[in-house]
C-alpha positions, 0 to 999 in steps of 0.5 A: 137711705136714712143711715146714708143720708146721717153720713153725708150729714156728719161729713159737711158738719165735721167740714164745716167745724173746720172752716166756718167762724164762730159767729152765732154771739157771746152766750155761745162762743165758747161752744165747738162750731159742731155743737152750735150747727147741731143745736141750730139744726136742733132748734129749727126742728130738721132733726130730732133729740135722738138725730141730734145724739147720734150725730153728736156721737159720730162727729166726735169720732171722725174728730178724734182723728182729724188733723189741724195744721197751722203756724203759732206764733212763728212756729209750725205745728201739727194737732188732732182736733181734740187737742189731746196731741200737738207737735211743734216744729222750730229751730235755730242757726248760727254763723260766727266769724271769728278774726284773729289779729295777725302773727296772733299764735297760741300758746304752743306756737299754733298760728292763730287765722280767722275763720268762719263757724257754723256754731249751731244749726239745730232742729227742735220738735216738742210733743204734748199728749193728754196735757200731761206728757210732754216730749222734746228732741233736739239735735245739733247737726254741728256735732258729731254726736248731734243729739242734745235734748231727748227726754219726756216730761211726765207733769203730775202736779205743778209740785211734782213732775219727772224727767227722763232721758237725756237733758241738762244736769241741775247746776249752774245758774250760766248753764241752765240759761239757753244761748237764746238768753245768755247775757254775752256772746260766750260763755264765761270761764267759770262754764267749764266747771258745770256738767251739761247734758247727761242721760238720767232721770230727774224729779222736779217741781215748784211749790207756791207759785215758784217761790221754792223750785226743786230738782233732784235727779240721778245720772251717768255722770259721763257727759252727752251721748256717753255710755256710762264708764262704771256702775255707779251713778251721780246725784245732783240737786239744785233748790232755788228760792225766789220770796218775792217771785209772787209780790208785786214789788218792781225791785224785788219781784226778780231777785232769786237765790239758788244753790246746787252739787253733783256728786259721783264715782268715775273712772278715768275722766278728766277733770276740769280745764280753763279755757275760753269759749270760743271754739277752735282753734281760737280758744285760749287754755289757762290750764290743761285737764288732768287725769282724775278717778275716784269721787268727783264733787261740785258745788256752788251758789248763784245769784240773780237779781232783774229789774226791768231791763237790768241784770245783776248775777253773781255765780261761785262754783268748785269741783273736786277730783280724787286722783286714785292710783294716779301717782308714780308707782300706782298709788295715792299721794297726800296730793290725790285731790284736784280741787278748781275754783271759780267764781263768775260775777257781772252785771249788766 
């Protein structure tokens, strides 16, 4: 009867440190409910020191398996009680309409109409386990290969942390901004030359506060959900330096500056192309791709300056493609290299 009637009294604590607010004052606020019931059952005296321990001990255990679920700002999540595992569930859809002035045509000829796209509808979990592992997976459900994000974050150290999966490659200033973010409703032209999502592994970190920022990573080189097409893998890297992130300076607190390059043997891939960002089949193409093999390099500088609501950025990226075994009779000419250049300034 004693055990029976500890369980019964270990039940209606764990239900009443789900449901009852914190209401016994500042010195001890900061406690769970549990403890603050136990110490007043304590206190009053219907249970003693070794009653007190042992409902401790067993309240803890039905907690580790007890289940929290709730909204946070917005988002719907789902917990344990003691905090060591969360899940987050969010998303977002897009509707674009696109209207093409009449007769418009492309390039080749192709009548132009408008129409109606459904340009992104994407479901977005994020995991945390033990405060230092984290997990995403976000698919796209416009694409065919729908996913994008699928990786873990292993966070050592604010200085040190590793990712591994398949996630976006560290160039580009314009790529690594979210669509949530982006300062127009396209992408500018210069996006065509930065790689995207990749499977790989990444080390990364920031050093005093953010003021240094560092990533360097290994990949496929081959783009999102795409089996590697050789051995080798790319190098990318990218070091970001804002001196004045930790200052209280209105004017300087957001000026940072930031270079990258990827680096990486790939057989038969195209390379770049010029074309606008808006999908088909209203897309404008400056340039067509080429078939390229051998080294594939990009480098570039950024450069972002907020203050307040303003915005100035400045971008400059190259890539450079061999093209081995490409020429007439198999071999390479003197014009092996396929080099693109563009730069991508506005201010806002």
């Amino acid at each position: 009867m004693r055990h029976f009637t500890r369980l019964v009294l270990v039940g209606m604590l764990v239900g009443l440190s789900m449901s009852v607010p914190n209401a016994f004052g500042q010195a001890v606020k900061d406690k769970p409910v549990l403890e603050q019931l136990l110490d007043l059952l304590l206190q009053r005296g219907q249970i003693d020191r070794e009653q007190y321990n042992t409902l401790q001990e067993k309240a803890k255990k039905e907690q580790t398996t007890a289940l929290q679920a709730g909204i946070d700002h917005g988002r719907p999540f789902i917990r344990s009680m003691d905090g060591n595992v969360r899940f987050d569930i969010g998303g977002r859809f897009q509707l674009d309409f696109d209207r093409a002035e009449d007769g418009a045509r492309t390039l080749t000829g192709t009548q132009l109409g408008s129409q109606f796209l459904v340009r992104r509808a994407r479901l977005e979990v994020n995991g945390q386990f033990f405060q230092w592992i984290d997990l995403k997976i976000e698919p796209d459900f416009t694409d065919s290969q729908p996913l994008r994000d699928t990786y873990l974050d292993l966070k050592f150290f604010p200085e040190l942390r590793l990712r591994v999966g398949q996630f976006k490659v560290p160039f580009s200033l314009e790529e690594l901004t979210s669509d949530l973010h982006t300062d127009f409703v396209e992408r500018s032209l210069v996006n065509e030359l930065a790689p995207s999502y990749d499977r790989g592994i990444m080390g990364y970190g920031n050093i005093e506060q953010g003021v240094v920022s560092y990533f360097l990573g290994g990949f496929n080189g081959t783009g999102q959900n795409t089996s590697d097409n050789n051995g080798d893998k790319d190098g990318a890297a990218r070091l970001v330096l804002a001196p004045f992130k930790t200052s209280n300076n209105f004017w300087l607190k957001g000026f940072q500056l930031a270079g990258d390059f990827t680096w990486g043997n790939e057989s038969n891939l195209p390379s770049a192309q010029g074309r606008t960002e808006a999908r088909i089949p209203n897309r404008f193409v400056s340039f067509a791709a080429q078939p390229a093999r051998g080294d594939r390099l990009r480098y570039g500088g950024d450069l972002a300056w907020l203050v307040g609501p303003a915005a100035v950025k400045f971008e400059y990226d190259v890539q450079t493609n061999q093209r081995r075994g490409l020429g007439p009779l198999g071999d390479c000419l003197k014009s092996h290299l396929d080099r693109v250049e563009q730069w991508s300034p506005y201010l806002l």
